[in-house]
C-alpha positions in Angstrom: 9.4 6.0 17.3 7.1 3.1 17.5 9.5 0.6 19.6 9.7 3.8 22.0 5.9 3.0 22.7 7.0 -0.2 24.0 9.4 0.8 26.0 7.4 2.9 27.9 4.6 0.5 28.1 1.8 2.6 26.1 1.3 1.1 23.8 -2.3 0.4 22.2 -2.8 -1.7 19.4 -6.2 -1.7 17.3 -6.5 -4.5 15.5 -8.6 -3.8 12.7 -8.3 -7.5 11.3 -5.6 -9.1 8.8 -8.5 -10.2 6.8 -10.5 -7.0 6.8 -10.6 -5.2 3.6 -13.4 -3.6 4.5 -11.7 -0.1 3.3 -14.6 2.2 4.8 -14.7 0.0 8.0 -11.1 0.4 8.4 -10.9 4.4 7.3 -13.5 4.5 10.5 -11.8 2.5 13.0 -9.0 4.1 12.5 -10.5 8.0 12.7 -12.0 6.7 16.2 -9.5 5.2 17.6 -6.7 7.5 16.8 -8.8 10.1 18.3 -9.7 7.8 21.5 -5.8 7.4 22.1 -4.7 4.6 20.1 -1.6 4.8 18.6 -0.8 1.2 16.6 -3.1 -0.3 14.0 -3.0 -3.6 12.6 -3.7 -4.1 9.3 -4.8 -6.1 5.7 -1.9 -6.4 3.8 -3.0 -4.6 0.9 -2.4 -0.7 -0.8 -6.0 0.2 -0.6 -6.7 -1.0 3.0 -3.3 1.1 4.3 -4.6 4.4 2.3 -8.0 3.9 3.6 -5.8 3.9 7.4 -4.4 7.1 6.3 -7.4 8.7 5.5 -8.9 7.5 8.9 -5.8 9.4 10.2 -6.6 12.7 8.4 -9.7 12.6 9.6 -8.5 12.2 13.0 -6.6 14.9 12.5 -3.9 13.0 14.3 -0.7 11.8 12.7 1.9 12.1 15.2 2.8 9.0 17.3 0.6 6.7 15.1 1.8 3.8 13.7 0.6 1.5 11.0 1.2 -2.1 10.6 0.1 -5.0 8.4 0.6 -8.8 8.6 0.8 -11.4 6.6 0.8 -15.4 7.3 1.0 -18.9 6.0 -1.6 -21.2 4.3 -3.9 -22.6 6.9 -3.8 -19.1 9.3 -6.8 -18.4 10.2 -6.4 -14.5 10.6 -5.8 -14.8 6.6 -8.5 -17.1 6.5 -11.9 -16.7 4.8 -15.4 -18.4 5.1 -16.7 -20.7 2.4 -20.2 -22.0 2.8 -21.7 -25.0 1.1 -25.2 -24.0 0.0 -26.4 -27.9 -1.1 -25.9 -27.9 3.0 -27.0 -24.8 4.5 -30.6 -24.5 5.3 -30.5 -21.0 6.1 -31.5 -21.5 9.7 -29.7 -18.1 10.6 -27.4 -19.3 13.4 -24.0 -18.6 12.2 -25.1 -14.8 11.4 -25.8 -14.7 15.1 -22.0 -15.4 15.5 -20.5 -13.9 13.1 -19.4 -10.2 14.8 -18.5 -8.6 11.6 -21.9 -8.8 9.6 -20.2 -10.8 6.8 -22.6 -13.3 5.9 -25.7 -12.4 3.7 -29.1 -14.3 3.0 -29.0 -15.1 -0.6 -32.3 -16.9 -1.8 -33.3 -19.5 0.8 -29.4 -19.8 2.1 -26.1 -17.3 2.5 -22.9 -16.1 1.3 -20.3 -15.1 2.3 -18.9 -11.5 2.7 -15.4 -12.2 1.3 -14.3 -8.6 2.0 -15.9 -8.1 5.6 -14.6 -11.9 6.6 -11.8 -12.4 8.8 -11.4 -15.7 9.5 -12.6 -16.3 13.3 -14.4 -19.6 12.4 -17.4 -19.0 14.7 -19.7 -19.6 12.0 -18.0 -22.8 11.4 -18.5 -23.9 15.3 -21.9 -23.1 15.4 -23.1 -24.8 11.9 -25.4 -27.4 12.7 -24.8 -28.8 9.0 -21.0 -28.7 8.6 -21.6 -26.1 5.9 -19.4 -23.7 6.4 -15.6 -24.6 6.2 -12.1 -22.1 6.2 -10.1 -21.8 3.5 -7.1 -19.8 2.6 -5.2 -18.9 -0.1 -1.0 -18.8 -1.3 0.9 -15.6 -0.6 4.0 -14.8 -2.2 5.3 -12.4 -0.1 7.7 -10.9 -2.6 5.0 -9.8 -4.4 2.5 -8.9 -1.6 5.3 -6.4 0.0 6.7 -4.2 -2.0 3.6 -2.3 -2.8 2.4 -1.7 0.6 6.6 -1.2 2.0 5.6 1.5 -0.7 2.8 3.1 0.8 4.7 3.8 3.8 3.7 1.3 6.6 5.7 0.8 10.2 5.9 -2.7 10.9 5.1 -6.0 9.3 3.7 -8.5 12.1 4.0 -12.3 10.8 1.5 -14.9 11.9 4.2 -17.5 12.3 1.1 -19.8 13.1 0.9 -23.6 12.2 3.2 -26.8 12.2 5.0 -26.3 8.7 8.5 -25.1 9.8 9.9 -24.7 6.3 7.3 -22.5 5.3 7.7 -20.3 8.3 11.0 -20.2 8.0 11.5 -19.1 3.8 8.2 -16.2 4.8 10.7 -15.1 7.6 13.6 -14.9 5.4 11.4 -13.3 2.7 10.0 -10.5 5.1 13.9 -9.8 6.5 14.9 -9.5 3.1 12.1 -6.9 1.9 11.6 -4.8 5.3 14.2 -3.5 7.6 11.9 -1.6 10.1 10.4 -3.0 13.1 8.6 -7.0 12.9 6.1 -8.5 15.0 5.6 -12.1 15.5 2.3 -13.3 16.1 2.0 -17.1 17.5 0.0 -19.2 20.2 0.2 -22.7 21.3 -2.4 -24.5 19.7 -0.9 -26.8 17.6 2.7 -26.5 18.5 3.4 -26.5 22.5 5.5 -24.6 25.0 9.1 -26.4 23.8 7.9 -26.1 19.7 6.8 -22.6 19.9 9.7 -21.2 22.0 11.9 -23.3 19.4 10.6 -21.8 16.8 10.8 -18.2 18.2 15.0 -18.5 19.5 15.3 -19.7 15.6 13.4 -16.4 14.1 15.4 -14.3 16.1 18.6 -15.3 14.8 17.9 -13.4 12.0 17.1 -10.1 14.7 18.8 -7.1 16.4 17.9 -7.7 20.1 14.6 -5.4 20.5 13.9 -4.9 17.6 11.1 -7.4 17.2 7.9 -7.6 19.0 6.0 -10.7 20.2 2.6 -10.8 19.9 1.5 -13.6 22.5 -1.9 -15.0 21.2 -3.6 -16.4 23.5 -7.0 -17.5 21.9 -6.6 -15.9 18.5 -9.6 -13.8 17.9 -12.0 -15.0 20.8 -12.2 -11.7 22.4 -16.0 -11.0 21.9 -16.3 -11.0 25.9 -15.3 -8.8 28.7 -14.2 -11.1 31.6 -11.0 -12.6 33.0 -11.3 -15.7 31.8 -11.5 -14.8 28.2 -8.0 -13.4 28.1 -6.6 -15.8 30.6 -4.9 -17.7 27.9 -3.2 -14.1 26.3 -1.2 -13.8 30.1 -0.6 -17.3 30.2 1.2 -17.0 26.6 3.0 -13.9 27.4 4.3 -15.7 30.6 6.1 -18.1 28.9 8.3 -15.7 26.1 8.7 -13.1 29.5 10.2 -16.6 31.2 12.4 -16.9 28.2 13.9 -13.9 28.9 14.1 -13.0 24.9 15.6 -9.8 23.5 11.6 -8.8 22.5 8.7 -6.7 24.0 5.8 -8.7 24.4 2.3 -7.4 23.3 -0.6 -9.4 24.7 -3.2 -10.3 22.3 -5.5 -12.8 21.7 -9.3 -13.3 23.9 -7.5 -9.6 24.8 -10.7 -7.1 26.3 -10.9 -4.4 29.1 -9.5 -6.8 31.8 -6.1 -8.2 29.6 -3.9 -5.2 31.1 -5.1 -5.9 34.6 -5.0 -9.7 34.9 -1.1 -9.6 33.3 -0.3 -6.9 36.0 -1.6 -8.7 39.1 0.2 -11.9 37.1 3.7 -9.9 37.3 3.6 -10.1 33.3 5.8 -6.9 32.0 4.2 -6.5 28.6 4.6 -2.9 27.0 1.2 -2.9 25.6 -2.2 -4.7 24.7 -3.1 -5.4 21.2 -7.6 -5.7 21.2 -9.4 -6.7 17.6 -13.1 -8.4 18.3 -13.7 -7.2 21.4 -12.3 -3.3 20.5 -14.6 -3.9 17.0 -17.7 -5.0 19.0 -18.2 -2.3 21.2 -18.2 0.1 18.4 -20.0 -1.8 15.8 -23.6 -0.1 15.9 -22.1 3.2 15.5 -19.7 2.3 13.0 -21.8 0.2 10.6 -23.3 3.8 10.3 -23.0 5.1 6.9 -22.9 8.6 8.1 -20.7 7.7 11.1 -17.5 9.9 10.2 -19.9 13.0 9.1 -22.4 12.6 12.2 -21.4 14.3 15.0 -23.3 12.4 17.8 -22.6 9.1 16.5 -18.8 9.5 16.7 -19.0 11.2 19.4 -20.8 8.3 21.1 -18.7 5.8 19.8 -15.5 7.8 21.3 -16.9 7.6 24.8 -16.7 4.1 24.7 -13.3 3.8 22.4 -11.6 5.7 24.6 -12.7 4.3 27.9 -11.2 1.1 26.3 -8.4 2.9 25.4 -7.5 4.1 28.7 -7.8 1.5 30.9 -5.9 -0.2 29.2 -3.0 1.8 29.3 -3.9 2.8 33.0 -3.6 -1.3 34.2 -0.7 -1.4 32.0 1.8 1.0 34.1 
């Protein structure tokens, strides 16, 4: 059982992007990382990108103890978030493909587009724009219809990015997602915009609606800044967990967020009893030359390079964790 995972603190969460549908991308992240030890994947919340998972996990050859899971958020998310660029601004100077660590944006004539599909909503392109061309939009969700189909297809857990100030909103998606789904949730949220008091608030209010333990707490530190390997990155994912572990709430506490090699570590030496680490950018990056490979699942040295380093992830991880 998933939860189980938890409970016994190993459990390792790929996060293959709530934006991503990328299906190939995703059908390879998954092969490798199911193979390298991984057994929770975090997923776009559409049919397609969840088969495209399963197939990953065929061709694993791994289905046992590996869980799926896909999230959904609210209007102004930025993990469901996607880059629009202004092209009577942008000059093409090439600086925001530098940052961008899912090759999503593409020269078109003398400027570039955007990669709808590969895009997933980190915003470093935006920060690193010298024209203000680039801004973040996102879209409506009706979750009643978004559900269903991929409830359908067989999924594990539904994680909710209960990010932003607009309690209302949060609050009819929660009900929506209790309604639909009576397996395991996950609640994503950091302290950006909301504080200590708002967010913990926020989170004794959701769980009214919850069976003590049956609902995870993803504590975002730095939502998808992860793209280095060092303490201080992922200072802000123990910092968060700290405060829902100080709370002592009937949940278990994934750290995520600026999360790399070192996350498991620092939240041991900080007393922080999370049972498991969830990694997306940094997990993504290491891999990314081998995976951008189109012959990557058929080639036999490329994956096999690729799982050397997946798995030393992968095991570290778990190894700091208990």
């Amino acid at each position: 059982m998933l939860l189980d995972l938890f409970k016994d603190k190993k459990c390792f969460k790929l996060v293959c992007g709530a934006g991503n549908e990328d299906a190939i991308e995703v059908e390879k992240l998954v092969a490798l990382y199911s193979v390298a030890g991984c057994n929770f994947f975090d997923l776009c919340a559409k049919p397609e990108i969840v088969e495209a998972a399963k197939r990953g996990l065929d061709r694993a050859g791994i289905k046992k103890d590996r869980y799926l899971c896909c999230s959904v958020g609210i209007k102004g998310d930025p993990h469901v978030s996607k880059a629009r660029i202004n092209k009577e601004l942008c000059v093409g100077c090439s600086k925001c493909t530098k940052e961008c660590l899912q090759n999503a944006l593409n020269k078109e004539d003398l400027t570039y587009k955007v990669n709808t599909i590969k895009c997933i909503g980190c915003g470093r392109c935006v920060s690193t724009c010298p024209r203000g061309a680039i801004e973040m939009t996102s879209e409506f969700k009706n979750l009643k219809e978004v559900l269903p189909p991929i409830i359908d297809k067989g999924i594990d857990c539904i994680e909710f990015h209960a990010l932003g100030e607009d309690e209302s909103e949060v609050d009819e998606k929660w009900a929506d997602i209790n309604e639909l789904y009576n397996g395991p949730l996950s609640i994503c949220i950091d302290r950006s915009k909301l504080g200590n008091e708002r967010v913990l608030k926020r989170i004794n209010r959701m769980l009214e609606k919850r069976k003590p333990y049956s609902t995870i707490i993803q504590a975002d530190g730095a939502p998808m800044s992860g793209g280095k390997d060092d303490f201080k990155t992922t200072l802000q994912t123990v910092a968060m967990a700290e405060i829902f572990q100080n709370a002592n709430l009937p949940v278990y506490l994934l750290l995520s967020g600026g999360t790399n090699s070192k996350s498991t570590e620092l939240a041991s030496l900080c007393g922080i009893n999370a049972g498991g680490v969830a990694i997306g950018s940094y997990a993504r990056k290491i891999v990314r030359e081998f995976i951008d490979r189109e012959d990557f699942l058929d080639n036999e040295e490329a994956f096999n390079s690729a799982l050397k380093i997946a798995k030393q992830l992968v095991d570290v991880s778990l190894e700091k964790m208990n």
